[in-house]
Every structure is written in C-alpha cells, then in structure tokens.
N, C-alpha and C positions, 0 to 999 in steps of 0.2 A: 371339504377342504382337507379333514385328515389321511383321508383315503387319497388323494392327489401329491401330499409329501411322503405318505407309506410306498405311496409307487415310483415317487422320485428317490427313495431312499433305496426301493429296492434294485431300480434302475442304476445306480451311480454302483453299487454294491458288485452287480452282476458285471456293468463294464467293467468294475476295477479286478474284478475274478477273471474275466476276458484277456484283458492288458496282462495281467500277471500270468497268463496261462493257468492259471487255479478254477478250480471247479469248485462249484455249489458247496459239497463234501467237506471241502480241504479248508471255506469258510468256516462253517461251524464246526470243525474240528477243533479240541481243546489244543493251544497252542501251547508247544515243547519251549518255555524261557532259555533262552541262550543266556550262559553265563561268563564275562571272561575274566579272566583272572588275570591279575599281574602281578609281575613278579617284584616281591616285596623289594625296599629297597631299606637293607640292611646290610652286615658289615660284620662279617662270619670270622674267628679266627680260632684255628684246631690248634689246641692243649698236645704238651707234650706229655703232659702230668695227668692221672686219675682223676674220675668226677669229682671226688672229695678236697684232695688236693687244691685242683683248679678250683673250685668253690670256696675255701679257706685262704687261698692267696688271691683272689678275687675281691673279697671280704678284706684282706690285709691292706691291700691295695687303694681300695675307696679309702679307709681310715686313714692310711699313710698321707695322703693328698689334702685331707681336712675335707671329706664329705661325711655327709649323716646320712646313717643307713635307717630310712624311712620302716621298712618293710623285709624279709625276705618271704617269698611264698615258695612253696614245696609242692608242689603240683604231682608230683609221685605219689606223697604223703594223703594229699586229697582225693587222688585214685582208689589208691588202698583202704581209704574210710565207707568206700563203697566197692570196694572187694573188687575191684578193678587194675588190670597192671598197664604202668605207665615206666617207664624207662627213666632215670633221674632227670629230672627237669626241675628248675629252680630257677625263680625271679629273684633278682636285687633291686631294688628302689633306692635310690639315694640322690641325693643334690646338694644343693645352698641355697639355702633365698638371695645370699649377693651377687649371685651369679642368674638365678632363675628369674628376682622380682624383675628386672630390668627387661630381657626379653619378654615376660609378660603386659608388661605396660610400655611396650612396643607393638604385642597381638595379646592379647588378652586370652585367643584360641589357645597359644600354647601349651595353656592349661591341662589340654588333654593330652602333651606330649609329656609334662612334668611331672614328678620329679624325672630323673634320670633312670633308664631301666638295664639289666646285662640282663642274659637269658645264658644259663650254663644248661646243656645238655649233654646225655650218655646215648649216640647213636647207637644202633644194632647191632653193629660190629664192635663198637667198645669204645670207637675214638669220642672224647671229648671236644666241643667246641665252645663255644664264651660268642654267643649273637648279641648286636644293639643299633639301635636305627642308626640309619646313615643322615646323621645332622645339618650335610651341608643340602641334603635334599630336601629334609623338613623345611629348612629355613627358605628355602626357594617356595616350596607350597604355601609357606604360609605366607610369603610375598616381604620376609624380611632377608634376603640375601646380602641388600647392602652393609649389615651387622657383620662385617667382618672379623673384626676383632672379637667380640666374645665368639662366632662361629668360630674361629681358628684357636680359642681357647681351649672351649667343649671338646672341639677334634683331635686335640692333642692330648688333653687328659684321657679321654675315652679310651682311644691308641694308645698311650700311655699303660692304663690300666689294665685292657685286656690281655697285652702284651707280657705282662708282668706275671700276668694269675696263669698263663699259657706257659711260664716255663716248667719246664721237667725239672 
C-alpha cells in the first residue's frame, strides 16, 4: 500500500512537472521566495528648515497642541553606539489617551499603530523631511473608516504639525 501512494505521489508530481513544462531538476531545486514589496503608505513633507531645526519645531509643535511626547529615539545615535553611520534619523512618539483610548476600544489592534509616530530625516543630499502614516488608510485596514470625526481630527493635527516644524 505504501509503495502504491509513493507512485501516485510520484505520478501526480511528474504530471504537474509536465503541465508546467518544469523538469525533474527544476522540482527539487531550492526555490528563489519572491518578495513584493509595497509601497508604504505614508505622508512625506520636505523641511525648508535644517534636521535640527525641523526636529525642534516638530518637538514645539506636538507640545503647542497639548500632546505628550512619549519617546524620542535617535537612531543615528544608535548607529554610532556601534560605530556605524546612519544619517540623522529620529522618531517622535507622542499622543493623548483622549483621543487614542477611544479608537482603541473601537479596534483594540490599534495598539500597534499608537501612540502617534513623526519620522524627521536628513536625506543624502541634505534635504530634510518630517514622514508619518497615512491615517485615513490605517483606519480603512483596520476596518474603522466609518470614525470619521476623530480620523479628520488625527489628519488635521498631523498636517497641522508637520507643516509647521517644515517651515524654514
């Protein structure tokens, strides 16, 4: 009996090698994973102003609005603790639980979107940008789109803010 599903296994194997025009070979070849990538869905805006600058009115900014600044990480700084070079890069974390618990206990997933994150960078060429997710498209994934009101909050603060740490 084992020997009669080894040969229907080997059978079904060989025709689907046939069908696919694949040979023997090109089955037991280690298979190349295809990866694809998409393209993140965030919300870019180039600084007239220095990485410093922009990162300090960025910083002014959340405060000005009444968020709490949770975290800042320095991922440059973290490069450099291992003798590595990174280009200014810096996270801001900040939020409000009056604005976060409620979308939470709406999706609970959220979680992993909150607090609130900016991403200031120093491209190659020197320009500054101020990256942070695109809200109204989380809020579609995580299936609460109809939350329009605090979405149109979030988006306008956000806007709001990067706009502000972006002037020169």
């Amino acid at each position: 009996m084992k020997t009669l599903i080894a040969l229907t296994t080997l059978a079904i194997a060989t025709a689907a090698c046939a069908v696919n025009g694949s040979t023997a070979e090109a089955m037991t070849a280690p298979a190349t994973p295809t990866i694809k990538h998409h393209a993140p869905h965030v919300i870019t805006v180039q600084s007239g102003a220095d990485f410093e600058t922009t990162l300090a009115q960025l910083r002014a900014a959340i405060d000005k609005r009444g968020f709490k600044t949770f975290a800042v990480i320095d991922h440059a700084a973290g490069a450099a603790s291992i003798d590595q070079p990174l280009r200014p890069t810096t996270l801001v974390i900040f939020g409000n639980p009056r604005g976060g618990t409620p979308l939470m206990q709406a999706e609970q997933r959220l979680g992993l979107e909150l607090p609130l994150k900016m991403l200031v960078i120093q491209q190659e060429a020197g320009a500054v940008s101020i990256i942070y997710n695109d809200m109204a498209h989380l809020f579609h994934e995580y299936g609460i789109a109809e939350m329009t009101v605090p979405l149109g909050k979030i988006k306008g603060a956000l806007g709001a803010i990067a706009e502000e740490a972006a002037v020169d």
